[in-house]
C-alpha positions as CSV (number, residue, x, y, z in Angstrom):
1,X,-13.0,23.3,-32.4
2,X,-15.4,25.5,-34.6
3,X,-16.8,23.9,-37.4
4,X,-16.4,20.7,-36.1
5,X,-19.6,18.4,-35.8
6,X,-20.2,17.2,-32.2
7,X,-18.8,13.9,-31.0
8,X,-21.3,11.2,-30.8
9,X,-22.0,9.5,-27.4
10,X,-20.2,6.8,-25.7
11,X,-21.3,4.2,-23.2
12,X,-19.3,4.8,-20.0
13,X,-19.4,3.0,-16.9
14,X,-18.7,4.7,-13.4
15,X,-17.3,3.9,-10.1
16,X,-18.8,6.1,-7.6
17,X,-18.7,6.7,-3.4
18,X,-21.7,4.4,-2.4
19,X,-22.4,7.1,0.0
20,X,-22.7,9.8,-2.4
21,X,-24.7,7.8,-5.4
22,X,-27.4,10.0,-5.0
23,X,-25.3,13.7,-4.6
24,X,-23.2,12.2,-7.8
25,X,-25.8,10.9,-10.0
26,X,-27.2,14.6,-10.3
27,X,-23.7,16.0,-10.5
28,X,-22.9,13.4,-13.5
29,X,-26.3,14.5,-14.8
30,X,-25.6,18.0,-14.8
31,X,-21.5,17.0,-16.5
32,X,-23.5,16.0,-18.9
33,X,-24.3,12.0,-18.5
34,X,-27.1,10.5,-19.6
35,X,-27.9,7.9,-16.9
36,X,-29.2,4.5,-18.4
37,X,-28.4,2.5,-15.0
38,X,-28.0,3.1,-11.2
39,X,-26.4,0.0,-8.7
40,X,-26.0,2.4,-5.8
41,X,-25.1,-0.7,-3.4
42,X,-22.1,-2.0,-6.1
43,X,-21.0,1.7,-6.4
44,X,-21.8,2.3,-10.3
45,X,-23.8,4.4,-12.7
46,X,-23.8,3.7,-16.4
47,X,-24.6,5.8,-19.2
48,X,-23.9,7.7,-22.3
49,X,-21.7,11.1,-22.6
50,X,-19.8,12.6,-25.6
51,X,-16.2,11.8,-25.8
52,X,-15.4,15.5,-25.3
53,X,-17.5,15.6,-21.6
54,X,-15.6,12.3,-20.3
55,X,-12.8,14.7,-18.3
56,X,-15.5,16.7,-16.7
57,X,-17.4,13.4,-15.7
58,X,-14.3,12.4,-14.3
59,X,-13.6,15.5,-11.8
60,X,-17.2,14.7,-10.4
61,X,-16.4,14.7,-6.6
62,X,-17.7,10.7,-5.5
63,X,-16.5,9.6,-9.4
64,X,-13.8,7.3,-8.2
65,X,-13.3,5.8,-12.2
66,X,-14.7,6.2,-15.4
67,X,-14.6,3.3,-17.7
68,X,-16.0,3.1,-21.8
69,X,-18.0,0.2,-21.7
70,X,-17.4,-2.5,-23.8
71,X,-19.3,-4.6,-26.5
72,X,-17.6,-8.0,-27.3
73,X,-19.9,-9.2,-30.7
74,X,-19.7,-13.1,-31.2
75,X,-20.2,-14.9,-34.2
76,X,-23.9,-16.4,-34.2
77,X,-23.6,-20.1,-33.8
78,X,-24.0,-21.5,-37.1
79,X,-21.3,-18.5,-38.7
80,X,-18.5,-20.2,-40.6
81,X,-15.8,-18.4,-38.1
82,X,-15.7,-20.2,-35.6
């Protein structure tokens, strides 16, 4: 991969071990995840990561899944497709 530019950062959603949140919110952090949100009673941590870091996010011990999150963009209401 030399040469190559770096990826650029995807939103990810996490399922994590309720009773880890706080042992795998630092271990995500150090994997490389930027945190942007924390439920620790539902179990999940969003953020951002590079593509490229997603399999090391997702050997975390506590990271039960990792999930890209996902934008659904409506027409605004008075948009001809309808």
């Amino acid at each position: 991969m030399s040469g190559s530019a770096p990826s650029e950062p995807v939103g990810v959603i996490l399922a994590v071990d309720p009773d880890r949140f706080a042992e795998v919110v630092e271990a995500a952090r150090r994997a490389g995840l930027t945190v942007t949100g924390e439920q620790p009673v539902l179990g999940t941590l969003s953020g951002t990561i590079t593509e490229d870091r997603i399999p090391a996010l997702a050997e975390v011990a506590g990271v039960e899944a990792v999930d890209r999150e996902r934008t659904i963009r409506l027409p605004p209401p008075d948009s001809p497709i309808q």
